[in-house]
N, C-alpha and C positions, 0 to 999 in steps of 0.2 A: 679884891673883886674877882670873881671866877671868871672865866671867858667860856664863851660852848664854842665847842667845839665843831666843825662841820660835818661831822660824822653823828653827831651827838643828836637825839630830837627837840627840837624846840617846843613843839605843841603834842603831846600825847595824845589829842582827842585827832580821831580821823576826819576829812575833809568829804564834805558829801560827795567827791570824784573817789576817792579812796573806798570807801564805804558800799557805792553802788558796784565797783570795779569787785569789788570783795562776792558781795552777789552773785555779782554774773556767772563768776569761777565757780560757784557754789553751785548754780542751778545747772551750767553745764557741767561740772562734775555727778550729782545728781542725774545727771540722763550717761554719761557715760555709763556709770554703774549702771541703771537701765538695761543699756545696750549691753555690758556682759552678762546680766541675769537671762536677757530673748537669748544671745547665741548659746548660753547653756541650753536651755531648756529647749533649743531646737538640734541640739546632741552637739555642736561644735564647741569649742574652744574660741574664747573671745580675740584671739590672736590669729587662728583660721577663720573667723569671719573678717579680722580686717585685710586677710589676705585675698579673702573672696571680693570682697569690696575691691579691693585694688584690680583684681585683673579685669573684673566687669567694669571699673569706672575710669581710672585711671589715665588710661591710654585714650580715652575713647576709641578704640580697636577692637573691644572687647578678649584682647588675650594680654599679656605683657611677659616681655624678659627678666631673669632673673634679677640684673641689675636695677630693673625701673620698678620691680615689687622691694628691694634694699630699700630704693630712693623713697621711694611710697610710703613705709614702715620704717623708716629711721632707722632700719639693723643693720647690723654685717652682711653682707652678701653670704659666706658660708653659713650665717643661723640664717636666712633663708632658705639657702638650698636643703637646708635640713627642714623647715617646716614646708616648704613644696612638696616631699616626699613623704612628709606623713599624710600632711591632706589627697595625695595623691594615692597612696596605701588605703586612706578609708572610703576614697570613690569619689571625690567633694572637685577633684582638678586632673587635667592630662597635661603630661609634660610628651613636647613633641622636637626632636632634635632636627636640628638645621642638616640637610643633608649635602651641603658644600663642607662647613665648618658644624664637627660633633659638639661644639663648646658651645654654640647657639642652643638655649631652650628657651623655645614657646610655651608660655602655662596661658591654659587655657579654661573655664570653666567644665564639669561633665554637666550633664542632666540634672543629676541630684545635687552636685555645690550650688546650680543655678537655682534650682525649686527651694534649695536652704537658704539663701542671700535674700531671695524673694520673700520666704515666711520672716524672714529677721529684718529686712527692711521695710515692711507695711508695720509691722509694728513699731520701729524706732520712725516713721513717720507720724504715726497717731500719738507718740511721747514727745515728739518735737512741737506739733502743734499744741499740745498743752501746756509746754514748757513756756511758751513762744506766747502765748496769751498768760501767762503768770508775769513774763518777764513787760509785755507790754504796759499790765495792768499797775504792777508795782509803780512804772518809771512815772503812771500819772498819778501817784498816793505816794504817801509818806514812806520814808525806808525803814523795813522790816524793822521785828525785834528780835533776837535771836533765840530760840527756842531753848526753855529750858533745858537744862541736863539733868538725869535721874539720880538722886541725891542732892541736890543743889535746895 
């Protein structure tokens, strides 16, 4: 007689916690994708709009340090410093050095990062609230079916 093993699956078929949990990832994946189609089509890089996000929100200071846009975005401190300086190249942020210690920088949004975070956050507000009523309306009905694939 075989034993299973603990690593091994007992029950193949998922667990309605599994199954909804599967969703969820799915619809907010779905809006993420969203969110980098709006910061395309409002000229940035979906990686400079979650920079712009960060300094606007972040802090609640409305500016932050290098280190705390790292924290904020999960990167190296040096690929930071590097995208602070492109967004800062295309007019989107100002970097403002500490004038005790030069190694302090303030990134702060300019005008136009502000008017761009603005256009790409009213619309990933309008895509949340639909997402947000899909996701309510599923949890009281049945769970999905999973959408054909082409060819299938």
């Amino acid at each position: 007689m075989k034993r299973q093993t603990a690593s091994g699956p007992r029950d193949l078929k998922p667990d309605r916690t599994v199954r909804r949990m599967a969703w969820f990832r799915y619809r907010v994946r779905r809006f993420l994708r969203f969110s980098e189609h709006a910061a395309r089509n409002c000229g940035v890089t979906p990686q400079q709009h979650q920079l712009l996000l960060g300094i606007a929100g972040y802090t609640g200071r409305g500016w932050a340090t290098i280190s705390e846009l790292a924290e904020f975005l999960q990167e190296r401190h040096n690929a930071v410093v590097g995208l602070v300086q492109r967004a800062a190249d295309r007019g989107l942020v100002r970097k403002e050095t500490g004038a005790r210690d030069r190694r302090f920088v303030r990134v702060c949004l300019t005008r136009r990062g502000s008017t761009t975070l603005q256009k790409i956050t009213r619309m990933n507000v309008e895509e949340l609230q639909a997402v947000q009523l899909e996701i309510l309306k599923s949890s009281r009905t049945r769970l999905e079916t999973v959408p054909l694939s082409r060819g299938a």
